[in-house]
TIRO-2110 file (N, C-alpha, C; in Angstrom, 1 decimal):
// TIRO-2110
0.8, -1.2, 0.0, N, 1, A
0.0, 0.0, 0.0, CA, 1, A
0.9, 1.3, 0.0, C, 1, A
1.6, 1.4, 0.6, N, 2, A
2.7, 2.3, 0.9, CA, 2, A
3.6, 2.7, -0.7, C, 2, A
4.3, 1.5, -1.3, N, 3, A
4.5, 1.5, -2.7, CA, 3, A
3.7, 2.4, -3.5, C, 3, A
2.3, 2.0, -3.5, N, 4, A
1.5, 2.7, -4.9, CA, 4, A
1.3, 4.1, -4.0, C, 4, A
1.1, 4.5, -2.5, N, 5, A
1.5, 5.9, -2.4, CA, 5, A
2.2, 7.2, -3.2, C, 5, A
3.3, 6.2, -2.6, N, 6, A
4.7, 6.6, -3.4, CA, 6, A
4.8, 7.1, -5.0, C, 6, A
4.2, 5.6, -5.5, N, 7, A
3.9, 6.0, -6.5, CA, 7, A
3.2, 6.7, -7.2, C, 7, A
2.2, 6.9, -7.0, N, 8, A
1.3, 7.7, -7.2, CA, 8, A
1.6, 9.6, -7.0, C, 8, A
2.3, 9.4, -5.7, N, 9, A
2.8, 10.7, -5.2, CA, 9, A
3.8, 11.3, -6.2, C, 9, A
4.6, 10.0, -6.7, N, 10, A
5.9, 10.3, -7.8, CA, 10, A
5.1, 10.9, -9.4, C, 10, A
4.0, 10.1, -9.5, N, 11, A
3.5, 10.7, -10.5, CA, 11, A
2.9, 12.0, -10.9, C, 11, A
2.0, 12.2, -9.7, N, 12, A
1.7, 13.6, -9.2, CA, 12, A
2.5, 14.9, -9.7, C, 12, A
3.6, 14.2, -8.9, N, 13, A
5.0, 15.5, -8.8, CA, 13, A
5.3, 15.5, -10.1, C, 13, A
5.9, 14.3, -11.3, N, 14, A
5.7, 14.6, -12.8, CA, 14, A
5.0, 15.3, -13.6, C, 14, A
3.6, 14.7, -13.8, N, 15, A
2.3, 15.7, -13.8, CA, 15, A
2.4, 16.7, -13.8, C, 15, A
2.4, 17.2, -12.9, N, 16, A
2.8, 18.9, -11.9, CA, 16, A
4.0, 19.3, -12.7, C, 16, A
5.1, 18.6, -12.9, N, 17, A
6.0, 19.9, -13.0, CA, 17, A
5.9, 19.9, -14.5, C, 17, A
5.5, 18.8, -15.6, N, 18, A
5.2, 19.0, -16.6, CA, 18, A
4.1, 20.1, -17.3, C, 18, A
3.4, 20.2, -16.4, N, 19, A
2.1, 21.2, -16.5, CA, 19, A
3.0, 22.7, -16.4, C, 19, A
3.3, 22.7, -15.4, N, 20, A
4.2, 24.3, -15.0, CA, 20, A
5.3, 24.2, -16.6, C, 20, A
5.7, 23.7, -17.0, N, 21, A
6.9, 23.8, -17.8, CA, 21, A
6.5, 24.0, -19.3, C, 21, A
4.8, 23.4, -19.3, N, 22, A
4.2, 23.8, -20.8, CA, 22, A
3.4, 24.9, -20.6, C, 22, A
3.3, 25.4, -19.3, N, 23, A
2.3, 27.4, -18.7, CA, 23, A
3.4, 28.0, -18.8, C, 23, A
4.9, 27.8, -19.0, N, 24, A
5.7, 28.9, -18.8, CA, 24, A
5.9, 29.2, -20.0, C, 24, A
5.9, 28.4, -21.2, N, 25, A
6.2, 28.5, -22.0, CA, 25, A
4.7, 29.2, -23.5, C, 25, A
5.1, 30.4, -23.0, N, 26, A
4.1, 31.4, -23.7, CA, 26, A
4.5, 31.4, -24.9, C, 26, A
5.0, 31.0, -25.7, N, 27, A
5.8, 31.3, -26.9, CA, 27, A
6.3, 32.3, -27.4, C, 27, A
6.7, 32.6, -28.5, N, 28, A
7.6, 34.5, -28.8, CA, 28, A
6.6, 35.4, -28.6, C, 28, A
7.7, 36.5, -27.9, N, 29, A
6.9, 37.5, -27.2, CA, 29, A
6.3, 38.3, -28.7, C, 29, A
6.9, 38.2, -29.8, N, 30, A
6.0, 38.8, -31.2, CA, 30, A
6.3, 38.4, -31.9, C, 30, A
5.5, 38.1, -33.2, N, 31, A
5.1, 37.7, -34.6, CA, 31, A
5.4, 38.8, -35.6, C, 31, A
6.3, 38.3, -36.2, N, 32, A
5.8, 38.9, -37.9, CA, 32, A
5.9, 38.2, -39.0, C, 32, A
4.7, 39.1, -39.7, N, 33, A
4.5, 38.2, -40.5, CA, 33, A
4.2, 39.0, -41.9, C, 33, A
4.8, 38.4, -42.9, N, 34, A
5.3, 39.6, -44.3, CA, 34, A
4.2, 38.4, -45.3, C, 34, A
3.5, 40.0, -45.6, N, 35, A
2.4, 40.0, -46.5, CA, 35, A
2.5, 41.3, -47.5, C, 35, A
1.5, 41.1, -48.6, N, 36, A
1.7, 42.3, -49.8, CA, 36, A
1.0, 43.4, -49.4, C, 36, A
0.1, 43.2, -48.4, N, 37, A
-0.6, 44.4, -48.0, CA, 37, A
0.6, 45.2, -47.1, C, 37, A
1.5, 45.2, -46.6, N, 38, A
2.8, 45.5, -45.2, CA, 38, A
2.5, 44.5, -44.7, C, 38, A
3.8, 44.2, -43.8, N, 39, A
4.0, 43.2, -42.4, CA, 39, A
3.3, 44.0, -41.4, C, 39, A
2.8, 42.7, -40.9, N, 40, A
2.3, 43.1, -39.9, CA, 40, A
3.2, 42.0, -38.7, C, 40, A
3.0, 42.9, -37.5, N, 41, A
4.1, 42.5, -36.2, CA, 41, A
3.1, 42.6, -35.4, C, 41, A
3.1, 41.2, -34.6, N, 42, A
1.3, 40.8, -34.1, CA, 42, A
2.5, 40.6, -32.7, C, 42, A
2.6, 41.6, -31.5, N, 43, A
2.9, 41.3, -30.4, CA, 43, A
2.0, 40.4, -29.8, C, 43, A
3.0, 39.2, -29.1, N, 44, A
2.2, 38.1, -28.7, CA, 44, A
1.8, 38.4, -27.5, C, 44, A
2.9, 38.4, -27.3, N, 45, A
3.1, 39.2, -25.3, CA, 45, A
1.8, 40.4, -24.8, C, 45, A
1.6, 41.5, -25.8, N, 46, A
0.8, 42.1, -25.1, CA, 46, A
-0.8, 41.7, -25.2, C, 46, A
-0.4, 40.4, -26.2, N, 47, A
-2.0, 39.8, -26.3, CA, 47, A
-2.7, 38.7, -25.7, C, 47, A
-1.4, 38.4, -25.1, N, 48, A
-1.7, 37.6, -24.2, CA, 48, A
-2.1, 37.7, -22.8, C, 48, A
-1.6, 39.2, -22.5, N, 49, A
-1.7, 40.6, -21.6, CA, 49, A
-3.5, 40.8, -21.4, C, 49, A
-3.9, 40.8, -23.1, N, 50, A
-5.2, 40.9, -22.9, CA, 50, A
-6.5, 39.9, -22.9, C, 50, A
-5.8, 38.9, -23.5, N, 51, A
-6.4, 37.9, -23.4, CA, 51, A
-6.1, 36.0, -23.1, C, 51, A
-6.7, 36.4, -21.8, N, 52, A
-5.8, 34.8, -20.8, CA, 52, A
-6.1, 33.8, -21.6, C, 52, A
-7.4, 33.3, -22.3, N, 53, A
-7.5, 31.9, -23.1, CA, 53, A
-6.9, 31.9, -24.2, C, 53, A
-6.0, 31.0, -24.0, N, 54, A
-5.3, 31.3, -25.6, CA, 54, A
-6.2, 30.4, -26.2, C, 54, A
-6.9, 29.4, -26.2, N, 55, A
-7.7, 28.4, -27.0, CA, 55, A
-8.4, 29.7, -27.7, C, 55, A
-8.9, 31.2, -27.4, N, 56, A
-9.6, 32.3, -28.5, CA, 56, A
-8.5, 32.1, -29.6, C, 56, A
-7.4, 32.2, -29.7, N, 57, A
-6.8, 32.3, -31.1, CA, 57, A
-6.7, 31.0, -31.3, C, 57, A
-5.8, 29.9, -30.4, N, 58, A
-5.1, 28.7, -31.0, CA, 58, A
-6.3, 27.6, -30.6, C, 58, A
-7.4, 27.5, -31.8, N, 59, A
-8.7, 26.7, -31.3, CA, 59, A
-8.1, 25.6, -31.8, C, 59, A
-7.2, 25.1, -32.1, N, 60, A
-7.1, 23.8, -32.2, CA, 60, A
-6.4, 23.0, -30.7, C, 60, A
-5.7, 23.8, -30.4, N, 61, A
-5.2, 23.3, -29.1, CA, 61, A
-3.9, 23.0, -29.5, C, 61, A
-3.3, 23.0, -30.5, N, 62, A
-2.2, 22.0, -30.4, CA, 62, A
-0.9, 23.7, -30.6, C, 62, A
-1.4, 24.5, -30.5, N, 63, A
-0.1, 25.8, -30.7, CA, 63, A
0.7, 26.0, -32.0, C, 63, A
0.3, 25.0, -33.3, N, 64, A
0.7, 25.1, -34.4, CA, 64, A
0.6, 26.8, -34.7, C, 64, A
1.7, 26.9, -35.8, N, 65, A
1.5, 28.2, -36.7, CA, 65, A
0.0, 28.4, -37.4, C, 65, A
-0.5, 29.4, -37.6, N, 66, A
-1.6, 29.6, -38.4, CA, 66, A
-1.9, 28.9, -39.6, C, 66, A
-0.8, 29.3, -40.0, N, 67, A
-0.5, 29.3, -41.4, CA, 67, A
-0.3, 27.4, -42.0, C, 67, A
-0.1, 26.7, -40.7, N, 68, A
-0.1, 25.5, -40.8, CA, 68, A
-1.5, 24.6, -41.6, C, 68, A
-2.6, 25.1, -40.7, N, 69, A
-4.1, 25.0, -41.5, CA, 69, A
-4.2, 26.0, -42.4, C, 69, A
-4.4, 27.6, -42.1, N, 70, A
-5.3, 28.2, -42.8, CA, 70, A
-4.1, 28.1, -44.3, C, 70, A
-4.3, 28.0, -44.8, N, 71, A
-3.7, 27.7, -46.6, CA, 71, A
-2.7, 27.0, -46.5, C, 71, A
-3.2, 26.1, -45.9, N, 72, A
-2.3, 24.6, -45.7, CA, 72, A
-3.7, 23.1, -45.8, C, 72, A
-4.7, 23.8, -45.4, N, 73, A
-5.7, 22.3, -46.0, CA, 73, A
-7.1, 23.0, -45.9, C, 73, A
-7.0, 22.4, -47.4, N, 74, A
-8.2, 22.9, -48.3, CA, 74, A
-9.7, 23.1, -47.4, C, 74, A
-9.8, 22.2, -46.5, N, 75, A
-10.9, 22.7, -45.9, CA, 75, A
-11.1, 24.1, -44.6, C, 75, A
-9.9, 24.6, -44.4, N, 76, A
-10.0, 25.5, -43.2, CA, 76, A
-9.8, 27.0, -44.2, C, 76, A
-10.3, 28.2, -43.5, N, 77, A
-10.5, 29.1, -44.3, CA, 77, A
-9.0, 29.7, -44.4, C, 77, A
-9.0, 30.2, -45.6, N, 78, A
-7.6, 31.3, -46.2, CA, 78, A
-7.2, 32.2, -45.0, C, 78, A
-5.6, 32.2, -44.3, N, 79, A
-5.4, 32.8, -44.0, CA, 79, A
-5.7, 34.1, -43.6, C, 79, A
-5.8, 34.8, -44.8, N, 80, A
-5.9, 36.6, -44.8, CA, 80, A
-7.8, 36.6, -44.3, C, 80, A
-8.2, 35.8, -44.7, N, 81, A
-10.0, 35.7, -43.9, CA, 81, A
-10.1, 35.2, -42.4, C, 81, A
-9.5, 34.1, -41.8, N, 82, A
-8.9, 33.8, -40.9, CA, 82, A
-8.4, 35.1, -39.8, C, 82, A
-7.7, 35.9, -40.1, N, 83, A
-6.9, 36.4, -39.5, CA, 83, A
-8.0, 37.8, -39.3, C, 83, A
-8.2, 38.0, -40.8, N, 84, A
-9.3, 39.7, -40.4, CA, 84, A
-10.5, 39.4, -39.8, C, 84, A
-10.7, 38.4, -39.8, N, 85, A
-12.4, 37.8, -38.9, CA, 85, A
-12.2, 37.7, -37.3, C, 85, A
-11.1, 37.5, -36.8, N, 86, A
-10.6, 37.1, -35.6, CA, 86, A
-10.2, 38.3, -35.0, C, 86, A
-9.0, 38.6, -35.9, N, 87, A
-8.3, 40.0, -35.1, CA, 87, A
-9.2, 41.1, -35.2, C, 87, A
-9.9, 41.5, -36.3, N, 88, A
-10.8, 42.8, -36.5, CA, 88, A
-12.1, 42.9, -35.7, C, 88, A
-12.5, 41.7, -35.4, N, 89, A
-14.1, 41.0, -34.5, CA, 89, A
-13.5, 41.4, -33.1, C, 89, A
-12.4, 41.1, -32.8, N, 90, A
-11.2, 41.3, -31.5, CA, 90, A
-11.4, 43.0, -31.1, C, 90, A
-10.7, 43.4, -32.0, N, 91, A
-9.9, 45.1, -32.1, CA, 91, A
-11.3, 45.8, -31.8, C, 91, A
-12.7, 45.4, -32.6, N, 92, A
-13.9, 46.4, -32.5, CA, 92, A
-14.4, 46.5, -31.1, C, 92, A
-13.9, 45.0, -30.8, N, 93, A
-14.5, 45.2, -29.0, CA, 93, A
-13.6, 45.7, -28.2, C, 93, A
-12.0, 45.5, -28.0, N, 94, A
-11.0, 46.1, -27.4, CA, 94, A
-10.9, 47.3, -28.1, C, 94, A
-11.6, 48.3, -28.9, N, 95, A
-10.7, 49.1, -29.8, CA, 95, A
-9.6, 49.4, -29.7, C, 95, A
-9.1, 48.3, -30.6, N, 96, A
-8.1, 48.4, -31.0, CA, 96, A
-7.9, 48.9, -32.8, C, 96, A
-6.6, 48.5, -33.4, N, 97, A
-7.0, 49.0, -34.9, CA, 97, A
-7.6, 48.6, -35.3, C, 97, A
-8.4, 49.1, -36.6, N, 98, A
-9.8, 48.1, -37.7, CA, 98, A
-8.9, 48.7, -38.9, C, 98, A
-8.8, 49.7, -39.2, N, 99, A
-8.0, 50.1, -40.5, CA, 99, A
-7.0, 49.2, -41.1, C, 99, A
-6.8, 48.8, -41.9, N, 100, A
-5.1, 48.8, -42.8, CA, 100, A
-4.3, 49.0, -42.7, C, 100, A
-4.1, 50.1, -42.3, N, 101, A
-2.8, 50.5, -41.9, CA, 101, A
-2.3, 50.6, -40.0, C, 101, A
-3.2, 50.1, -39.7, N, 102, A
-3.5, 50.0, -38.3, CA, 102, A
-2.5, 49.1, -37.7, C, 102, A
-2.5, 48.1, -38.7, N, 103, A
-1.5, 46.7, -38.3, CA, 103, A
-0.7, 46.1, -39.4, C, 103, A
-0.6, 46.9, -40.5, N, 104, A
0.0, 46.6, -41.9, CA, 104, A
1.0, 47.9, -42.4, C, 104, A
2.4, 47.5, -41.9, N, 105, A
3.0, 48.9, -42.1, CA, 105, A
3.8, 48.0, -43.5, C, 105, A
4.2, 48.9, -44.4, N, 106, A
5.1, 48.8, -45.3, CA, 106, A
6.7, 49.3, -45.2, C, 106, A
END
């Protein structure tokens, strides 16, 4: 009885510190990303500042790049739709930018 304690206890502690070691790991503090409209530089850090779920952007769960689905398999929507549906739906509630040039510098 005492064994599977232990055991159990040992597992726990794994568990745990594997959990803490994939929460620290917020990914790059900012993105850019070069498009024909200007790059746009998507600070991660202060968006994550505003918003704690990251499942709102990364709904798949797994933290892949965007760009992995959206114009990577035919069924998930285009990028550039993708991205102004989410971020601009975002920005009108936080006002933040809606414009073009708001987040697309050349």
């Amino acid at each position: 009885m005492k064994k599977m304690l232990v055991l159990l206890a040992i597992v726990a502690l794994v568990a745990t510190s594997a959990f803490v070691a994939v929460a620290q790991d917020k990914g790059p503090a900012s993105i850019k990303m070069e498009v024909k409209m200007g790059d746009v530089t998507f600070d991660h850090a202060k968006h994550q500042g505003i918003e704690a779920d990251c499942a709102v952007c990364h709904h798949t769960g797994d933290y892949a790049k965007c760009k992995s689905c959206h114009g990577g398999k035919p069924d998930a929507p285009k990028s550039k739709k993708a991205y102004h549906k989410l971020c601009k739906d975002c920005h009108k509630k936080q006002s933040g930018p809606t414009k073009c040039k708001g987040c697309h510098v050349k």
